[in-house]
C-alpha positions as CSV (number, residue, x, y, z in Angstrom):
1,X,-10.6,6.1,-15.3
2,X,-6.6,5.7,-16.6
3,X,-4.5,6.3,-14.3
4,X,-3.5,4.2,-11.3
5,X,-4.7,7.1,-8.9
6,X,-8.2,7.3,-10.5
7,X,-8.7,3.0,-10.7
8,X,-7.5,3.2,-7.0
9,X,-10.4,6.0,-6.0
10,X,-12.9,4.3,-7.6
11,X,-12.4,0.8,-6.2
12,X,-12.2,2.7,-2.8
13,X,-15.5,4.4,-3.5
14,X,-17.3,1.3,-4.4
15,X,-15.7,-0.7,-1.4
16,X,-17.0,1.9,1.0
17,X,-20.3,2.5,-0.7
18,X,-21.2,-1.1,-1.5
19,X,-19.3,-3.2,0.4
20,X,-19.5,-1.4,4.0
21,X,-15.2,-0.6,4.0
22,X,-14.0,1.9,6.1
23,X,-11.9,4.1,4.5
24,X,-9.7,3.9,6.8
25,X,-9.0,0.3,5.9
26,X,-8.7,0.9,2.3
27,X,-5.3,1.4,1.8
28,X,-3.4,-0.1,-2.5
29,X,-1.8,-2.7,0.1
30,X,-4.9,-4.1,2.2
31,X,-5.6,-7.6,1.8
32,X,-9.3,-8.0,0.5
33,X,-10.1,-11.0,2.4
34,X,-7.9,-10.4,5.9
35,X,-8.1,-6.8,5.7
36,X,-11.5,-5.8,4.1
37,X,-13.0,-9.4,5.0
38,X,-14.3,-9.6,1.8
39,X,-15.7,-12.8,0.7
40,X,-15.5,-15.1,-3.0
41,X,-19.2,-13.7,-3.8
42,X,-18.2,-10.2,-2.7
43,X,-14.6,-10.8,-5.3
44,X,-17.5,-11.3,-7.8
45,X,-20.0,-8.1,-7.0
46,X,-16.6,-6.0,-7.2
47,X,-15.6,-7.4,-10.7
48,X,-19.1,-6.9,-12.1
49,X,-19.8,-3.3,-10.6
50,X,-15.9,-2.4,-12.1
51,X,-17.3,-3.9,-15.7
52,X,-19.8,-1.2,-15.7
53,X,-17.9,1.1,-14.6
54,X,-15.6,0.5,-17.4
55,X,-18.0,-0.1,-20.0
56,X,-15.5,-3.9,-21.0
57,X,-16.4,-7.1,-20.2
58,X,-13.7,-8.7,-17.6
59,X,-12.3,-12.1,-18.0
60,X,-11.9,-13.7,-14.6
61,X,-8.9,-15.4,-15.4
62,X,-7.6,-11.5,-14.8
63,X,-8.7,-11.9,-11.0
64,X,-8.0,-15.0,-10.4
65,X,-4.6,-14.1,-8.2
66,X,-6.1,-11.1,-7.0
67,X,-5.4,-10.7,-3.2
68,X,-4.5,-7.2,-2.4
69,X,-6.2,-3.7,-3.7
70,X,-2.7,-3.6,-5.4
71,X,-4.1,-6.4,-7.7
72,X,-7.6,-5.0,-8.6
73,X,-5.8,-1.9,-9.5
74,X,-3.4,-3.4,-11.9
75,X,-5.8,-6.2,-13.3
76,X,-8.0,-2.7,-14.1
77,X,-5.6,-0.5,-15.5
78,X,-4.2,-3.6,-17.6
79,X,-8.2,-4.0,-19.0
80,X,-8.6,-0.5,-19.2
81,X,-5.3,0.2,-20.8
82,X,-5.6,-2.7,-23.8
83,X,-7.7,-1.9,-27.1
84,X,-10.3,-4.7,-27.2
């Protein structure tokens, strides 16, 4: 998982698998609160199911900000993309 495309298709998967999203929803702009009414707890369940996926611990300052898909995407690639 490196590229934009492939951090974008698994956040999607895991939103429709685990979180009940319709795909339809899930677009890099939608909102995760107003548009995929997603909830604080549910912000956390989606960091911790990306840390596995990743196989590197996440520090939540990093998601903090995040609002839209847009910013799970590059809050990923950024984590993925540095050499802990």
């Amino acid at each position: 998982m490196h590229t934009r495309e492939e951090i974008f298709n698994t956040v999607k998967d895991i939103l429709i698998k685990d979180f009940d999203c319709k795909e339809s929803q899930i677009k890099i702009e939608s909102n995760l609160i107003e548009d995929l009414d997603l909830d604080s707890i549910d912000a956390v369940d989606l960091v911790v199911k990306l840390q596995t996926i990743i196989d590197r611990k996440v520090d939540p300052e990093d998601f903090k900000q995040i609002r839209t898909l847009q910013d799970v995407v590059d809050a990923v690639e950024k984590i993925v993309n540095n050499n802990h």
